[in-house]
N, C-alpha and C positions, 0 to 999 in steps of 0.2 A: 255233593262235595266228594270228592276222592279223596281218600288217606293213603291208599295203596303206598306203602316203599317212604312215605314223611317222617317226620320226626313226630308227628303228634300222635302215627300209628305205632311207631315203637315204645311212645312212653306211654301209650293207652294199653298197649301189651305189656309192659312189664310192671302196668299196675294190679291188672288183673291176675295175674302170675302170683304178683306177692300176698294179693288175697287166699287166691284158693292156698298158698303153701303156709299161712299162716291158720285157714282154719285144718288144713288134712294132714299139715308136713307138723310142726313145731309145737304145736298146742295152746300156740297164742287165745285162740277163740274158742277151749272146749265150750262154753253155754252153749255159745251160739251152734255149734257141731254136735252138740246132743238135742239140742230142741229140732233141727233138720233132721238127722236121722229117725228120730222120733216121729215127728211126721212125714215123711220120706224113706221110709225104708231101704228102697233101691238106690239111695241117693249115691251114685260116684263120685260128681265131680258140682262144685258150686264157686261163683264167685260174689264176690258182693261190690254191687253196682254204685250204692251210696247208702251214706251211714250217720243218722242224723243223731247224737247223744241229748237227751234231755234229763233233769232231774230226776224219774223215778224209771225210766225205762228206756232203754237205745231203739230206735226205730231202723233198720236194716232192709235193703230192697238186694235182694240175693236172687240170682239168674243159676238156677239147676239144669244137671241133664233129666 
């Protein structure tokens, strides 16, 4: 399937946008951006793929450089 230049590529772009700026930019997700740099040291840049919340802990699928 091609997305190149869709509309499903650009709202898949400006979702991952809003992740990374909400955990590097605004401080919406510090846990979650101290637990990755924690374990990630070098970590620059992350987005989070899907984010499943349950009762005692959020389960997060996070794409690093």
């Amino acid at each position: 399937m091609r997305l190149k230049g869709t509309k499903t590529e650009s709202e898949f772009r400006e979702e991952l946008l809003h992740s990374k700026r909400s955990l590097f930019g605004d401080g919406e997700n510090n846990e979650l951006k101290n637990v990755l740099e924690n374990e990630y040291p070098s970590l620059m840049s992350a987005y989070v793929l899907h984010w499943t919340p349950n009762q005692g802990e959020d389960i997060y699928m996070v794409l690093g450089n």
